[in-house]
C-alpha positions, -999 to +999 in steps of 0.1 A: +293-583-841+320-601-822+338-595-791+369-611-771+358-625-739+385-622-708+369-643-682+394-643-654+398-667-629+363-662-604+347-670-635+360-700-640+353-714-609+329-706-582+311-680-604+304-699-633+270-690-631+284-654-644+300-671-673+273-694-685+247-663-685+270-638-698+282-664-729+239-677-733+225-645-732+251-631-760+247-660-780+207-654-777+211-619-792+234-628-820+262-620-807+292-644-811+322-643-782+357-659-781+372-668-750+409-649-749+438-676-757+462-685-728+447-662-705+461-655-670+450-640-639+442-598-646+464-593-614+435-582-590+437-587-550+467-602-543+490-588-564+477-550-561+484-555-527+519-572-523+540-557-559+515-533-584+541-531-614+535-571-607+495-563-616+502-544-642+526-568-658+497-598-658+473-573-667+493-560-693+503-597-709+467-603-710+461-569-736+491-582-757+473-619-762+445-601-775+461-579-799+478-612-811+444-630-815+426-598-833+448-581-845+424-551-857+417-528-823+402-558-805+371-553-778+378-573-749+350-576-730+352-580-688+328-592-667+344-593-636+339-562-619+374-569-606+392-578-639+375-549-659+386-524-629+428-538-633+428-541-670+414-505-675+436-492-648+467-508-666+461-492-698+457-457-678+491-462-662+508-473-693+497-440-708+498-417-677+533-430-662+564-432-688+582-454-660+552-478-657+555-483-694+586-488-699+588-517-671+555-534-686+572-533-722+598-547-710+589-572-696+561-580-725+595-583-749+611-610-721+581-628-729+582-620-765+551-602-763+539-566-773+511-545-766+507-514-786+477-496-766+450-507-793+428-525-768+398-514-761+381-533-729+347-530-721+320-538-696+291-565-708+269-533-693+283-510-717+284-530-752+246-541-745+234-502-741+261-490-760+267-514-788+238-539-788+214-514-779+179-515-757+162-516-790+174-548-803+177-566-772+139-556-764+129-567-799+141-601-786+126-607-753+107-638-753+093-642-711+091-604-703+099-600-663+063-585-659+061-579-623+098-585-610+109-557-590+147-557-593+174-537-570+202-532-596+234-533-578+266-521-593+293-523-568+322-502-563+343-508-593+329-508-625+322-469-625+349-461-600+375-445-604+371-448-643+333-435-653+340-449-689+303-464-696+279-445-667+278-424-641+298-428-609+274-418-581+240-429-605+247-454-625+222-468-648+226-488-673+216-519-654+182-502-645+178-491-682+183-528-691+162-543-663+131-520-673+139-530-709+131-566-705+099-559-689+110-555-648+102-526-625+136-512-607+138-501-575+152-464-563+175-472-536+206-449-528+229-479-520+234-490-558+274-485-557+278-489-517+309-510-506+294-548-504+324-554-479+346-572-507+374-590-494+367-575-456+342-612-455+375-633-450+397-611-433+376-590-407+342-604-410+329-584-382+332-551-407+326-571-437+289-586-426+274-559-414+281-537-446+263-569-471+239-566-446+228-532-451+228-534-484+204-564-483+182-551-458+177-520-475+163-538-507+144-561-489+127-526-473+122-511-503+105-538-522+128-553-544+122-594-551+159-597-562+192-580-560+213-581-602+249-574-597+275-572-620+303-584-599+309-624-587+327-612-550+297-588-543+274-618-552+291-641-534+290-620-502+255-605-503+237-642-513+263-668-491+260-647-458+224-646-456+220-670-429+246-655-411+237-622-414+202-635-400+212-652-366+240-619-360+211-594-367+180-612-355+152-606-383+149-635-414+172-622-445+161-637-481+163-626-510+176-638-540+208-622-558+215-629-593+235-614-623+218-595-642+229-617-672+208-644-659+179-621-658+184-610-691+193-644-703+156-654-687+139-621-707+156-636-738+144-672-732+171-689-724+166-722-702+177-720-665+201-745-667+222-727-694+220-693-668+235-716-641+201-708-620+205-741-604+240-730-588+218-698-570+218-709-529+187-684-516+164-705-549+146-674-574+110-681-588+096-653-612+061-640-592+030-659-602+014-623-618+037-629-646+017-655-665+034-679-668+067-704-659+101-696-671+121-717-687+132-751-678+161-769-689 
């Protein structure tokens, strides 16, 4: 079983945690993973909002390269809730919109590049429950999360507007993983409720209370840690806490982790190689568990 890996750029840079778990944890089920050659950015943010046919030109380049590299229907796996959301919404608009497509082939052949639609890009959530398989990845839990109640939090974009892999208004696959590895999930109704995404930098006084509520509501309903699947809504639900404390007058703690680093945990894989160290609110399994995780 192999896979091509797209990292994009929050990956590579203040979410590396993401990318050390999500590359560890694969390795620790057998799984081997190649990093994409000559990458670029997927065209997400900025370029959605000042030129689209711009997007879908990056995002377009990026389905070509891997073509090139596998050359057999390639599975190009994107962990970024952001880059998976552009590169699948690409490939809808090359086939949807004859216009679109011809631009983007265009300016693939200026670059001497072709893509000829035989990508198929996937979530890491969907090739472990759909490819992997609970099964398998249960047979190779080594620390079971025994008493770890876990708040699975999917976001906005990985089942919107595309439902390839779950549900869009119930997703989950991350609760069918978490309870998998030996951890008790937590029913909460906020699991793909707008983190406040970009509003953080631009109109933080919309942006913070909207992490907020998402936090708080965990925190009520008994959940020791918050998995996401996407590095912006981790950055914003775990950096703000302190902030979101003085604004709202009440402590706010709790950690928030991918839920590769979880699973890289289940699967024994040391802390260091997760990036657990990088985490600001710290995350200790609870005591009833038996046991330390490991160490590096």
């Amino acid at each position: 079983m192999k896979y091509l890996y797209y990292p994009g750029c929050s990956l590579k840079g203040t979410n590396r945690a993401y990318e050390e778990s999500v590359l560890a944890s694969f390795h620790a089920l057998g799984v081997e993973v190649d990093e994409l050659e000559d990458w670029n950015c997927c065209g997400a943010t900025a370029y959605m909002a000042v030129d689209e046919m711009k997007s879908f030109a990056l995002a377009a380049r990026n389905l070509a390269l891997a073509e090139r590299q596998v050359h057999d229907h390639p599975t190009l796996m994107a962990p970024c809730s952001g880059c998976y959301l552009v590169l699948s919404k690409t490939q809808h608009y090359l086939e949807e919109y004859s216009e679109v497509s011809r631009t983007i082939d265009s300016a693939l052949q200026a670059a001497q590049l072709r893509y000829a639609r035989t990508v198929h890009v996937r979530h890491p959530l969907d090739l472990l429950i759909n490819e992997i398989g609970l099964p398998r990845i249960a047979e190779r839990v080594r620390q079971p999360l025994t008493g770890l109640k876990v708040a699975c939090y999917y976001g906005c974009q990985i089942v919107r507007p595309y439902a390839a892999f779950d549900d869009q208004v119930n997703p989950t696959t991350m609760d069918r993983l978490m309870r998998a590895l030996g951890a008790e999930t937590v029913e909460w109704p906020l699991k793909t409720r707008c983190c406040g995404g970009s509003l953080m930098g631009t109109l933080p006084e919309v942006g913070l209370p909207l992490s907020y509520i998402l936090v708080k509501e965990a925190m009520k309903r008994g959940a020791d840690v918050v998995a996401t699947a996407c590095p912006l809504c981790q950055f914003n639900l775990e950096c703000y806490q302190d902030k979101m404390s003085k604004q709202f007058n009440e402590r706010i703690e709790i950690p928030i982790l991918y839920f590769t680093q979880l699973l890289g945990l289940a699967l024994g894989v040391p802390e260091r190689r997760l990036g657990l160290h990088r985490l600001l609110v710290p995350f200790h399994l609870p005591a009833a568990r038996g046991g330390a995780h490991a160490h590096a």
